[in-house]
mmJSON file of the N, C-alpha and C atoms, coordinates in Angstrom:
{"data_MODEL":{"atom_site":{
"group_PDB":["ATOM","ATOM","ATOM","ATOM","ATOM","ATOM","ATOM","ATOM","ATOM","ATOM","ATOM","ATOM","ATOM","ATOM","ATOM","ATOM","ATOM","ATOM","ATOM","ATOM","ATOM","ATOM","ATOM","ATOM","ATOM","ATOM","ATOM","ATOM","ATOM","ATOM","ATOM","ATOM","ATOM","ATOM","ATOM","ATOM","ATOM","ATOM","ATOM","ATOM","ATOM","ATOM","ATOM","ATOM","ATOM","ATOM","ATOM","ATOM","ATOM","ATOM","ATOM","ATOM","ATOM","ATOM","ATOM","ATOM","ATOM","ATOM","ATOM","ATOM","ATOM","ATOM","ATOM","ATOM","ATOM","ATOM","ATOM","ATOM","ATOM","ATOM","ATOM","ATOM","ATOM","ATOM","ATOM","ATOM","ATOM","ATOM","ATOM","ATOM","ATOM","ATOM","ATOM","ATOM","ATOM","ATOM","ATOM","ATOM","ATOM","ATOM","ATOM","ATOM","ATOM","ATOM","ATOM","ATOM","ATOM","ATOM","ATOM","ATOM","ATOM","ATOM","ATOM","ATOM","ATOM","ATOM","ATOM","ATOM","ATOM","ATOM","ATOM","ATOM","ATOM","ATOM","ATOM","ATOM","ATOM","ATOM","ATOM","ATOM","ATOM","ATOM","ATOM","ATOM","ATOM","ATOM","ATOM","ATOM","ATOM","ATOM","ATOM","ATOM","ATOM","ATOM","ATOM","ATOM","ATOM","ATOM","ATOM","ATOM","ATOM","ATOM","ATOM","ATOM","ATOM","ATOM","ATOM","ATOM","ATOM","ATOM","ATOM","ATOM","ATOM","ATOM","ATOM","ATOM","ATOM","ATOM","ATOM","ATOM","ATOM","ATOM","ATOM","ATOM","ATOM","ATOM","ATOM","ATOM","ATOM","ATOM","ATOM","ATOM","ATOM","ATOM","ATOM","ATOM","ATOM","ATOM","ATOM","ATOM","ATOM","ATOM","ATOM","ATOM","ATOM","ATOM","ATOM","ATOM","ATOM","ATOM","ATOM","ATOM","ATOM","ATOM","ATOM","ATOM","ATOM","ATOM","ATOM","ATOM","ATOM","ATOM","ATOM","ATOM","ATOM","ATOM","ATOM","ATOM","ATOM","ATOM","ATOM","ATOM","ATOM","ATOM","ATOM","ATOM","ATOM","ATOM","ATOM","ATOM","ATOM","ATOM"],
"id":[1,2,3,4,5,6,7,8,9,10,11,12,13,14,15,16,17,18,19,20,21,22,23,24,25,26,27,28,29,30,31,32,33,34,35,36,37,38,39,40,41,42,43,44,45,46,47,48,49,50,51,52,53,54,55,56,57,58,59,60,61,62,63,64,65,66,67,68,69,70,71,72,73,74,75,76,77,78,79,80,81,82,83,84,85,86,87,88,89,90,91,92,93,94,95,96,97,98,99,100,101,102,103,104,105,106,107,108,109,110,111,112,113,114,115,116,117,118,119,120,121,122,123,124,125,126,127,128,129,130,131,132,133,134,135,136,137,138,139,140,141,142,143,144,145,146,147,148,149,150,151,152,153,154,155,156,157,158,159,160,161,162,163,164,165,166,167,168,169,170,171,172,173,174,175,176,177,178,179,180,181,182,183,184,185,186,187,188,189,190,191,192,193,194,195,196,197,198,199,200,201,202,203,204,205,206,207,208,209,210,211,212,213,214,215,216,217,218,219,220,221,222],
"type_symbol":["N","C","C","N","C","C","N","C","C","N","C","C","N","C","C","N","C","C","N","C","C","N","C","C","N","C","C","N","C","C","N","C","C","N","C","C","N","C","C","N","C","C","N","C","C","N","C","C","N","C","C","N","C","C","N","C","C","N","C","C","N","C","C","N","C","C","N","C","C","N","C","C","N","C","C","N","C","C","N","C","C","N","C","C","N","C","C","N","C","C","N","C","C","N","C","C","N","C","C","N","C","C","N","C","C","N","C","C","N","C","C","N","C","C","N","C","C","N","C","C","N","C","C","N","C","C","N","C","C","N","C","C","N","C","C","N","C","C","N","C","C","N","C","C","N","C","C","N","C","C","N","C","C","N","C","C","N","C","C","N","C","C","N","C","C","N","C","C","N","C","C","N","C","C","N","C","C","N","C","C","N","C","C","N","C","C","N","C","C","N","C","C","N","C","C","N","C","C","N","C","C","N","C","C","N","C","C","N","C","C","N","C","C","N","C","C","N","C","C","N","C","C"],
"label_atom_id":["N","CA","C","N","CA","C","N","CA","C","N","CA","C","N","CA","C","N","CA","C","N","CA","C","N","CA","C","N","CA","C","N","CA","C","N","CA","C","N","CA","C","N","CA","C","N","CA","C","N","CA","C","N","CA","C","N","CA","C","N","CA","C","N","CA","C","N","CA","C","N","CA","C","N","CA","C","N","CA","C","N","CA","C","N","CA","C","N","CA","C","N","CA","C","N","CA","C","N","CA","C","N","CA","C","N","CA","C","N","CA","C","N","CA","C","N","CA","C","N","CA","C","N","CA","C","N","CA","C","N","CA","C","N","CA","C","N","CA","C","N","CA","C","N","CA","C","N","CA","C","N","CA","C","N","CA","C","N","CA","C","N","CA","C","N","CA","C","N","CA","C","N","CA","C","N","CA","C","N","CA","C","N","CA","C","N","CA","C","N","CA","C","N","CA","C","N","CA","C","N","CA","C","N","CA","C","N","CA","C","N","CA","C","N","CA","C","N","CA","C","N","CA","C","N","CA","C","N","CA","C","N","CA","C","N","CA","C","N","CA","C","N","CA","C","N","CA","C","N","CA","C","N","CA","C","N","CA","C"],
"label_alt_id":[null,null,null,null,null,null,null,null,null,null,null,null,null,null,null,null,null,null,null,null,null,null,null,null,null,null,null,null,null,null,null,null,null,null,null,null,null,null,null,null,null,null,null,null,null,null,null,null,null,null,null,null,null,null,null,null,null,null,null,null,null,null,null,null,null,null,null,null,null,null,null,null,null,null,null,null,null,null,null,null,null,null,null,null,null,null,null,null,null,null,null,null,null,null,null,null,null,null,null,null,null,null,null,null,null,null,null,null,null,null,null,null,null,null,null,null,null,null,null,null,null,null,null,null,null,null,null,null,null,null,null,null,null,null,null,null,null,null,null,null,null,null,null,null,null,null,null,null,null,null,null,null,null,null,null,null,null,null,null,null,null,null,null,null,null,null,null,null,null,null,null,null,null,null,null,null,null,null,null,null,null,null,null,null,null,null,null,null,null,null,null,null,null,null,null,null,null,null,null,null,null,null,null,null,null,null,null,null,null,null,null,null,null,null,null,null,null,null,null,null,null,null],
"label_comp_id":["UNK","UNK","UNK","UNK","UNK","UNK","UNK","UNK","UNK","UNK","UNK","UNK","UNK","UNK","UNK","UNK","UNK","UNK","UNK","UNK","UNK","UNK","UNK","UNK","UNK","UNK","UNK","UNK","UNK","UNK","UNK","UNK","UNK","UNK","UNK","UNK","UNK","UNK","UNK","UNK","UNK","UNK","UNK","UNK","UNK","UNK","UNK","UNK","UNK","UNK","UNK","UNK","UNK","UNK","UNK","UNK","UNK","UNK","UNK","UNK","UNK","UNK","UNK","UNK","UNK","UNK","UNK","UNK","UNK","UNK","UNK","UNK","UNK","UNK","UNK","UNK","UNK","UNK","UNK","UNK","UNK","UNK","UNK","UNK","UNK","UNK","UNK","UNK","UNK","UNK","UNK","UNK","UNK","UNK","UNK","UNK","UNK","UNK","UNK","UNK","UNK","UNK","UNK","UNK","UNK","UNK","UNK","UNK","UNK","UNK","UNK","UNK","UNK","UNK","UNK","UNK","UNK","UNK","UNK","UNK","UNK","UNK","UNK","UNK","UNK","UNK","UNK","UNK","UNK","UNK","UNK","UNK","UNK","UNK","UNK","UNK","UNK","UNK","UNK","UNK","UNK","UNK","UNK","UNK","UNK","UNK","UNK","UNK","UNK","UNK","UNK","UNK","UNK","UNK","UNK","UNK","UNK","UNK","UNK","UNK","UNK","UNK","UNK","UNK","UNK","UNK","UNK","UNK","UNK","UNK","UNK","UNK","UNK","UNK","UNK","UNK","UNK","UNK","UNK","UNK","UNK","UNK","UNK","UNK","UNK","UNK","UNK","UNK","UNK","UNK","UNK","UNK","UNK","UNK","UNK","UNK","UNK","UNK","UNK","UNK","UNK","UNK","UNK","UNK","UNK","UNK","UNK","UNK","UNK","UNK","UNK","UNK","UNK","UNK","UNK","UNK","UNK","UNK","UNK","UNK","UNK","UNK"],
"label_asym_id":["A","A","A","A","A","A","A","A","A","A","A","A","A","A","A","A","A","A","A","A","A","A","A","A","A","A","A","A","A","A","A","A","A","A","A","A","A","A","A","A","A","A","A","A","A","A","A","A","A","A","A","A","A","A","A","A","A","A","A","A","A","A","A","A","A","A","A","A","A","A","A","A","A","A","A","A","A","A","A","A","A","A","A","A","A","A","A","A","A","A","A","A","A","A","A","A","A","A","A","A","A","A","A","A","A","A","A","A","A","A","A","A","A","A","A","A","A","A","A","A","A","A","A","A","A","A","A","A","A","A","A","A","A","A","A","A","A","A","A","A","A","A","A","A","A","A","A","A","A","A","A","A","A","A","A","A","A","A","A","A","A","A","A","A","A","A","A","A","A","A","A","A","A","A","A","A","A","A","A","A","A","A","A","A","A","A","A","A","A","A","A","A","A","A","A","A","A","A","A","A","A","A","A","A","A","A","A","A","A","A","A","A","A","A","A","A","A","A","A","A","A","A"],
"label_entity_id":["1","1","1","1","1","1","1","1","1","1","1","1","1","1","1","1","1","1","1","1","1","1","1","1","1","1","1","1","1","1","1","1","1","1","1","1","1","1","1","1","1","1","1","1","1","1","1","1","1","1","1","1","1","1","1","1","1","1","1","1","1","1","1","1","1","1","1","1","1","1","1","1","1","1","1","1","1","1","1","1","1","1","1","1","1","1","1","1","1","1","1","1","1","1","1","1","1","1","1","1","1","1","1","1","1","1","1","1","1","1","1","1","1","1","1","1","1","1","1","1","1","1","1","1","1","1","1","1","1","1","1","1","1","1","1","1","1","1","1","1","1","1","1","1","1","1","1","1","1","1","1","1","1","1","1","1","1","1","1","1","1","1","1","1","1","1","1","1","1","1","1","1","1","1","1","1","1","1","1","1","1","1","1","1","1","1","1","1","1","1","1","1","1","1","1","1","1","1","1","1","1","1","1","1","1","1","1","1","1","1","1","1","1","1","1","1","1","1","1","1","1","1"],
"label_seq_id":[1,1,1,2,2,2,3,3,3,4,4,4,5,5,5,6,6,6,7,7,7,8,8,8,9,9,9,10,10,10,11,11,11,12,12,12,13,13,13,14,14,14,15,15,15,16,16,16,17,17,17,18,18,18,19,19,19,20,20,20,21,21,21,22,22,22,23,23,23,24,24,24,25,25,25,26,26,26,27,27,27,28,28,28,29,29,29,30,30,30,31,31,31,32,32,32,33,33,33,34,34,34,35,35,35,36,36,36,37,37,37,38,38,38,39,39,39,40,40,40,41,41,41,42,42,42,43,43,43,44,44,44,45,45,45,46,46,46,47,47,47,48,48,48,49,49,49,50,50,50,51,51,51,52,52,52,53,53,53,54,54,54,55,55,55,56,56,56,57,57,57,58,58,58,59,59,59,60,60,60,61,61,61,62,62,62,63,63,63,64,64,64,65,65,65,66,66,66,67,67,67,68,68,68,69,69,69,70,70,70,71,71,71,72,72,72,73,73,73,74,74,74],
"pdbx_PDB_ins_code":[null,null,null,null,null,null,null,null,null,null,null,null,null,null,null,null,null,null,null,null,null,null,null,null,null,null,null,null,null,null,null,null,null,null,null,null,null,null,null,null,null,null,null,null,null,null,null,null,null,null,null,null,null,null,null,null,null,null,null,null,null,null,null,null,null,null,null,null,null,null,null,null,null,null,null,null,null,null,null,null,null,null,null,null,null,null,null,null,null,null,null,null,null,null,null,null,null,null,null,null,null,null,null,null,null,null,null,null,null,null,null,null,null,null,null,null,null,null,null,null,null,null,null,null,null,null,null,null,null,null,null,null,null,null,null,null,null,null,null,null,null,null,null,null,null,null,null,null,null,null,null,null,null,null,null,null,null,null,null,null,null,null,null,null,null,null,null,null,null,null,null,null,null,null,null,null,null,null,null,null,null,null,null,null,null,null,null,null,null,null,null,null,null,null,null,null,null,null,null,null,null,null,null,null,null,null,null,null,null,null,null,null,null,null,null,null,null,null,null,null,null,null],
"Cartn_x":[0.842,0.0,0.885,0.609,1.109,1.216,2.026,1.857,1.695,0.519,0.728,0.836,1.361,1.686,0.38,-0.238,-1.126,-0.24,-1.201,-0.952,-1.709,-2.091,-3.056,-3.352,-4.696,-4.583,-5.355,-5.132,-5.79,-4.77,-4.529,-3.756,-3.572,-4.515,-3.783,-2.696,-2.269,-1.707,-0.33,0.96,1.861,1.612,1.796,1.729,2.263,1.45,2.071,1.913,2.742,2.713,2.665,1.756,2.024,1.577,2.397,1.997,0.985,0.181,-0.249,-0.565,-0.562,-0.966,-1.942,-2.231,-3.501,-4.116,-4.761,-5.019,-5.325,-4.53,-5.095,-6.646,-7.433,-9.028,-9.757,-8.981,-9.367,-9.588,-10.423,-10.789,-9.866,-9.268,-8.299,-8.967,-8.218,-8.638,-8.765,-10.193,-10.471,-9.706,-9.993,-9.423,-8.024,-7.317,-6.139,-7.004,-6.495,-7.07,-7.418,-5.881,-5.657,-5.997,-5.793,-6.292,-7.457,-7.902,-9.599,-8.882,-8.186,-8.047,-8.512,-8.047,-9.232,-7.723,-7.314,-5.887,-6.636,-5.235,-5.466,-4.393,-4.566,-3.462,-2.337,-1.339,0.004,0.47,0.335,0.506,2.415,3.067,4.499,5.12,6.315,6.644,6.562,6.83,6.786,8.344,8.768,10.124,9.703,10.405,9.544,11.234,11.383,12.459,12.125,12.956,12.539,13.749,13.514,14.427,14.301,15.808,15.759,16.283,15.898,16.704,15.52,15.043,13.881,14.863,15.775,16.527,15.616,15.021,14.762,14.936,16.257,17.042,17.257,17.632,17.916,18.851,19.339,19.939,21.324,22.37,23.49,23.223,23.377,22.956,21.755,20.839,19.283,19.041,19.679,19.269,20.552,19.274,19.72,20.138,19.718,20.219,19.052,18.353,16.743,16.748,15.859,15.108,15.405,14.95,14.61,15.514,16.895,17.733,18.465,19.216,19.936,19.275,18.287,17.725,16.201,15.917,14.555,14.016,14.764,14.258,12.93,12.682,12.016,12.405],
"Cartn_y":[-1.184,0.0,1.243,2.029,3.412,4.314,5.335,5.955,7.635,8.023,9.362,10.321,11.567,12.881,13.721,13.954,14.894,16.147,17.329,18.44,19.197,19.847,20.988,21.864,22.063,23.563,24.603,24.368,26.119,27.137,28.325,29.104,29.896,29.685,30.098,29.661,28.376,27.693,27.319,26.924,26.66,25.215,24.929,23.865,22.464,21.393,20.777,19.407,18.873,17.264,16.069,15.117,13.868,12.48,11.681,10.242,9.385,8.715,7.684,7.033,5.447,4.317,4.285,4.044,3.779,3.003,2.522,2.106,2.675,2.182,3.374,3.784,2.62,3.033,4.074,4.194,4.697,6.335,6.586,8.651,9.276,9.915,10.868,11.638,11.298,11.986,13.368,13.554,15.023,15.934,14.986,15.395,14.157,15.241,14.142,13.436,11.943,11.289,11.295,11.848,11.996,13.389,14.133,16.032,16.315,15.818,16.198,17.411,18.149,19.234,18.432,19.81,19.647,19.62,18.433,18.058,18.057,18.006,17.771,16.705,16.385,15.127,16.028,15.864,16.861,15.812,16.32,15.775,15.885,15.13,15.284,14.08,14.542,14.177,12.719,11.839,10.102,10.322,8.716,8.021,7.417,7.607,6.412,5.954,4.462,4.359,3.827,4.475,4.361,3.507,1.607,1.443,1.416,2.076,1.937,0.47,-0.057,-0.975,-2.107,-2.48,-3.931,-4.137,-3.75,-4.734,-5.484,-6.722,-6.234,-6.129,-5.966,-5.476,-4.399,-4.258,-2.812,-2.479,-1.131,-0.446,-0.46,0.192,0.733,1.662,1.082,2.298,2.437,1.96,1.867,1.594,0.053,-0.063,0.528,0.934,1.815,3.252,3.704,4.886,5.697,5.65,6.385,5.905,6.317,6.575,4.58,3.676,2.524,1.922,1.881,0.832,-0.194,-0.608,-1.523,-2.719,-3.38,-4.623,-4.323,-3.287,-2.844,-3.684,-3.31,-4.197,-3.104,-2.261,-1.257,-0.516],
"Cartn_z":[0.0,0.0,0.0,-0.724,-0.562,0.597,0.466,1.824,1.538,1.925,1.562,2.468,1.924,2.786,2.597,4.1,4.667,5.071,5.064,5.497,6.233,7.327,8.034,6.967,6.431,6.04,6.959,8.122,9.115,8.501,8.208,7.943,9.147,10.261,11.775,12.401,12.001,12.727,11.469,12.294,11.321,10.921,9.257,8.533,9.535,9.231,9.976,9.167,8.792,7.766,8.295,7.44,8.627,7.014,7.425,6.517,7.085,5.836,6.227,5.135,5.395,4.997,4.027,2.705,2.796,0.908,1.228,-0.158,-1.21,-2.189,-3.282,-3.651,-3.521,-3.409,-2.218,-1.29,0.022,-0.774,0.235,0.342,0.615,0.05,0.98,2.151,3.092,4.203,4.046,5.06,5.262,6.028,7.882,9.107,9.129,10.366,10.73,11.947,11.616,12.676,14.174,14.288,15.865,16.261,15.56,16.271,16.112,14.442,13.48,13.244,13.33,11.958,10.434,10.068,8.684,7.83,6.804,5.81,4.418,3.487,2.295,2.2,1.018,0.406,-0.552,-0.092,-0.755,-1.981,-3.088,-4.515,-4.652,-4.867,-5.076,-6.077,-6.648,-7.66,-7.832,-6.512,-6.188,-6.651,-7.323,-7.586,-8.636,-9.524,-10.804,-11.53,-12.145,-13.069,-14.153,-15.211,-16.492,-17.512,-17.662,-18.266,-19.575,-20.361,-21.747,-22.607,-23.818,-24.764,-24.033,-23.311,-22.904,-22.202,-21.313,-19.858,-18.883,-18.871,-17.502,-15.644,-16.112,-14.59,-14.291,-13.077,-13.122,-13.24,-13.65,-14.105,-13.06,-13.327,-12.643,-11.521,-10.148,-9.56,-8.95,-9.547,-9.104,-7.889,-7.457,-6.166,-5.319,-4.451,-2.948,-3.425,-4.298,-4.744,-4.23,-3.537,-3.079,-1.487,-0.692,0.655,1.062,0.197,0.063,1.096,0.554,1.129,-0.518,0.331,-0.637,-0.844,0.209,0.114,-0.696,-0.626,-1.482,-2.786,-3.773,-4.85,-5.711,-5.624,-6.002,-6.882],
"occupancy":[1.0,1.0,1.0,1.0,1.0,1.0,1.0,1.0,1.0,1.0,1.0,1.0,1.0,1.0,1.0,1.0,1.0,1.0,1.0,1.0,1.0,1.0,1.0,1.0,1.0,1.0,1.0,1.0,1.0,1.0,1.0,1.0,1.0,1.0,1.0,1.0,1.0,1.0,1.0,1.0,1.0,1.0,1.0,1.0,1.0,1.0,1.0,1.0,1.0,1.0,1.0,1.0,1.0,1.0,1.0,1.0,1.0,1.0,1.0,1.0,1.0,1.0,1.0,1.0,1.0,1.0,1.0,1.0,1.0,1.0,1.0,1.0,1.0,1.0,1.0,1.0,1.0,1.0,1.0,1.0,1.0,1.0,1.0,1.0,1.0,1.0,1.0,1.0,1.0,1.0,1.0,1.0,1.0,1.0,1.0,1.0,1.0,1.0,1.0,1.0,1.0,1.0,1.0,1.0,1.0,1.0,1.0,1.0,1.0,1.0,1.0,1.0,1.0,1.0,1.0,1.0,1.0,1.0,1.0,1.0,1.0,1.0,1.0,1.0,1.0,1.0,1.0,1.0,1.0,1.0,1.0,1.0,1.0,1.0,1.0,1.0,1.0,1.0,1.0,1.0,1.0,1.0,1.0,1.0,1.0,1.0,1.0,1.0,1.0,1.0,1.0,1.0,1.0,1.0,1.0,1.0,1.0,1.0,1.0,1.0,1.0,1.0,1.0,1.0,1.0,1.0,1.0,1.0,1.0,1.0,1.0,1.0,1.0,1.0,1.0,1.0,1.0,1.0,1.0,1.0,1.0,1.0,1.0,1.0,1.0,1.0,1.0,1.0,1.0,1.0,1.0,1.0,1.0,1.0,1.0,1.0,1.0,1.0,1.0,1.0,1.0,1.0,1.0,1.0,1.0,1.0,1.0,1.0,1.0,1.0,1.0,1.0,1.0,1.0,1.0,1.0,1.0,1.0,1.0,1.0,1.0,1.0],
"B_iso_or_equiv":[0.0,0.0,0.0,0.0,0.0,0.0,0.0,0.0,0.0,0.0,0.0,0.0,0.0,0.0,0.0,0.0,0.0,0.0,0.0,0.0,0.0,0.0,0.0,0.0,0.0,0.0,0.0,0.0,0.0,0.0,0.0,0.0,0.0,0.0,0.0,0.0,0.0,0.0,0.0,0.0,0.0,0.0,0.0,0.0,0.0,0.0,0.0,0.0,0.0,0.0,0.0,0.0,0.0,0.0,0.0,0.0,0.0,0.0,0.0,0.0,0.0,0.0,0.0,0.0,0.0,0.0,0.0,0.0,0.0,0.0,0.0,0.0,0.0,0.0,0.0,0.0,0.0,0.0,0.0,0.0,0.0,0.0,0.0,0.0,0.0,0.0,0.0,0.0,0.0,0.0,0.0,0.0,0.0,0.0,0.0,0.0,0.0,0.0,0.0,0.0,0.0,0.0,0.0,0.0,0.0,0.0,0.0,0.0,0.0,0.0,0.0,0.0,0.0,0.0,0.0,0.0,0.0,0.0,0.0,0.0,0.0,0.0,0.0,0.0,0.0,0.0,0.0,0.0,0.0,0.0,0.0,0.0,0.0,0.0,0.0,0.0,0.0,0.0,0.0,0.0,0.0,0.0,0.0,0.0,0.0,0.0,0.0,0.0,0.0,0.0,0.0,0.0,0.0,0.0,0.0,0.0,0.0,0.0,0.0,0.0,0.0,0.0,0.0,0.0,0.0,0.0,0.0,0.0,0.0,0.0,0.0,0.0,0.0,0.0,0.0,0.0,0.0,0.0,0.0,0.0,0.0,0.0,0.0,0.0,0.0,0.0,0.0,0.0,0.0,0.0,0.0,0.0,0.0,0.0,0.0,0.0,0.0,0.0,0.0,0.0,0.0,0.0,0.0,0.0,0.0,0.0,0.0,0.0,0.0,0.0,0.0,0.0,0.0,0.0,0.0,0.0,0.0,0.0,0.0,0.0,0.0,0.0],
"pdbx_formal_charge":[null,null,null,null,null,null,null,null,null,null,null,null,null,null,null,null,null,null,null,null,null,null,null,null,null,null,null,null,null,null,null,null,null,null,null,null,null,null,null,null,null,null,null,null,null,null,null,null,null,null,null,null,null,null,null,null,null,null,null,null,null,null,null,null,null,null,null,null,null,null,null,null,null,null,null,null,null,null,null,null,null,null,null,null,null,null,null,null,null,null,null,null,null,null,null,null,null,null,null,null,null,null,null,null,null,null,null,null,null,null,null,null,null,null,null,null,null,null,null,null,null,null,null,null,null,null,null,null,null,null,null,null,null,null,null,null,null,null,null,null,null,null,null,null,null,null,null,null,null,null,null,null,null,null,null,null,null,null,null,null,null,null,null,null,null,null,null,null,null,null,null,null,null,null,null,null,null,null,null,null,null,null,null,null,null,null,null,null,null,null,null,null,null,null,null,null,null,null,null,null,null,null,null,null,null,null,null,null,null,null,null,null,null,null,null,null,null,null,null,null,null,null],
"auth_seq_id":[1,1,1,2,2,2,3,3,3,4,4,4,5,5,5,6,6,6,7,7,7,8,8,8,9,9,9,10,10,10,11,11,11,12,12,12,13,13,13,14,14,14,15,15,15,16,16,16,17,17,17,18,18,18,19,19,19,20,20,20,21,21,21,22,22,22,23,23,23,24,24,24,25,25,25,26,26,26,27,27,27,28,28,28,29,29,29,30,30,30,31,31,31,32,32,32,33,33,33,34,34,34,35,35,35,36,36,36,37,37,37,38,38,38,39,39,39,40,40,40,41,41,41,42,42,42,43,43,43,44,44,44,45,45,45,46,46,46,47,47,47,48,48,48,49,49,49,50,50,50,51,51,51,52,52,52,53,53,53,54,54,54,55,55,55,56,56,56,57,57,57,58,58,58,59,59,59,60,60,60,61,61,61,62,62,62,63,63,63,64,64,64,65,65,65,66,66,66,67,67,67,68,68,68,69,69,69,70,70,70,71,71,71,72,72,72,73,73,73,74,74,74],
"auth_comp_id":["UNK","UNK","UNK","UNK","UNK","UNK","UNK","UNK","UNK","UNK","UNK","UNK","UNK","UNK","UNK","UNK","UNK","UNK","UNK","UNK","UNK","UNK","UNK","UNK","UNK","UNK","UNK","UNK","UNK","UNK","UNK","UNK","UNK","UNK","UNK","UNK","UNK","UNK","UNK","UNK","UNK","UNK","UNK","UNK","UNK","UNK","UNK","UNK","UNK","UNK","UNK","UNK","UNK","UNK","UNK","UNK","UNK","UNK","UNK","UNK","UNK","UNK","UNK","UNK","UNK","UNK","UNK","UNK","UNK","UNK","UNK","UNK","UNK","UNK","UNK","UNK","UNK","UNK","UNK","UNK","UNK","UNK","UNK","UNK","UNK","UNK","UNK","UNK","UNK","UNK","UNK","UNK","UNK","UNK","UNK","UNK","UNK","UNK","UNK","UNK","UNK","UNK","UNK","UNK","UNK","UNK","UNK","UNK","UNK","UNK","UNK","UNK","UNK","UNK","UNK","UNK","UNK","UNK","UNK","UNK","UNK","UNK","UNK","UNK","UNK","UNK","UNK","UNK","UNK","UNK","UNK","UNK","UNK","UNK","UNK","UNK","UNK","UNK","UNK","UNK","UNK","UNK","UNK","UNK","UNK","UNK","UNK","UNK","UNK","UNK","UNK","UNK","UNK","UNK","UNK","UNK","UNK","UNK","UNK","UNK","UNK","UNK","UNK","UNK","UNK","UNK","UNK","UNK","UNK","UNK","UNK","UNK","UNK","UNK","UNK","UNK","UNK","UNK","UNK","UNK","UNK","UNK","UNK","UNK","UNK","UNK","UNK","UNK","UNK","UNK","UNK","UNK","UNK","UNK","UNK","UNK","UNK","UNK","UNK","UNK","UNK","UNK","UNK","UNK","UNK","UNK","UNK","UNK","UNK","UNK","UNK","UNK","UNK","UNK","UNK","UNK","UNK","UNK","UNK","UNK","UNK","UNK"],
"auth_asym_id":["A","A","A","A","A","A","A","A","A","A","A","A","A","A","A","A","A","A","A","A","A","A","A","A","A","A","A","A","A","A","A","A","A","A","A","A","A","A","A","A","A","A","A","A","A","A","A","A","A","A","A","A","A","A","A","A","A","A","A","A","A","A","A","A","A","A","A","A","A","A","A","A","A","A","A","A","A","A","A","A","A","A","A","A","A","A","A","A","A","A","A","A","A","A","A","A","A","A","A","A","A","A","A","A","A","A","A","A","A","A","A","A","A","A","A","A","A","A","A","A","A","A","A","A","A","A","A","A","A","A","A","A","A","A","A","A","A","A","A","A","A","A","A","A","A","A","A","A","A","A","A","A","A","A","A","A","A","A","A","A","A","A","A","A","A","A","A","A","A","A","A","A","A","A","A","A","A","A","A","A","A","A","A","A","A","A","A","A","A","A","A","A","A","A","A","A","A","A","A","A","A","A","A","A","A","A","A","A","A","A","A","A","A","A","A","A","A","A","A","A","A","A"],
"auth_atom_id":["N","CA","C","N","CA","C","N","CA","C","N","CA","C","N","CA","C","N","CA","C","N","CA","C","N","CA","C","N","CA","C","N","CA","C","N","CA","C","N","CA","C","N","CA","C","N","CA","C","N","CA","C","N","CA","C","N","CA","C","N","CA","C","N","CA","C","N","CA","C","N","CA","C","N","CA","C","N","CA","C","N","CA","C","N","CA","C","N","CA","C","N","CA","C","N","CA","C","N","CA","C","N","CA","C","N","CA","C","N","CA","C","N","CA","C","N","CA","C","N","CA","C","N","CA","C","N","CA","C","N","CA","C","N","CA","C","N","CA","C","N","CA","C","N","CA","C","N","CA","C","N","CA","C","N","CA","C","N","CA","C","N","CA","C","N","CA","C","N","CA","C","N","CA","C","N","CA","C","N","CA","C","N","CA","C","N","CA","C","N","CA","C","N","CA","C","N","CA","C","N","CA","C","N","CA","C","N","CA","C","N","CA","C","N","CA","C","N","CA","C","N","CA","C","N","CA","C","N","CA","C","N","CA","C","N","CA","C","N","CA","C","N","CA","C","N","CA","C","N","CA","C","N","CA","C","N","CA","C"],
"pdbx_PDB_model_num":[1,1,1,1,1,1,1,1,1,1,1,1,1,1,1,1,1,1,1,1,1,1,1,1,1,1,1,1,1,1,1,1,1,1,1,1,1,1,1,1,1,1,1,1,1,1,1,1,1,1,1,1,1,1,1,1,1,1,1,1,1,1,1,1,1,1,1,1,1,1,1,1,1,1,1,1,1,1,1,1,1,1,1,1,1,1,1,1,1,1,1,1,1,1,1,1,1,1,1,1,1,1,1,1,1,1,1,1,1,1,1,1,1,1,1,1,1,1,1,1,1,1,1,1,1,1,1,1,1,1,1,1,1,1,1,1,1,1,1,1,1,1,1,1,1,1,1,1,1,1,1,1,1,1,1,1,1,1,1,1,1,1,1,1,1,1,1,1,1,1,1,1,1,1,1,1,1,1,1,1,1,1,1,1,1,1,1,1,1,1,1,1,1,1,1,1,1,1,1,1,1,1,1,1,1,1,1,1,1,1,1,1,1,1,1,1,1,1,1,1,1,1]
}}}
């Protein structure tokens, strides 16, 4: 399952970000769970790899070159 980045939008209060879990079919949450402020779902670029020639391994570099880890496989 994916994990996405929430955000506060009160504009009283300073921004405040938080992840969660969730299936790609799921609603994006309205409120944060634990406070009930009122969030949006923060849209960002993701990680994507793009191989060229039909390899299908990965590339030089690929793994562990991201957040992942070396054992990832992603």
């Amino acid at each position: 399952m994916p994990i996405y980045v929430y955000e506060t939008i009160d504009t009283s209060k300073p921004i405040r970000r938080f992840e969660m879990k969730q299936s790609m079919n799921d609603e994006p949450l309205r409120v944060d769970p634990e406070t009930g402020e009122a969030v949006r779902r923060v849209i960002s670029g993701g990680y994507g790899v793009h191989v060229a020639g039909g390899s299908t391994g990965p590339s030089v570099g690929s793994v562990g070159s991201h957040g992942c880890g070396p054992s990832c496989g992603c």
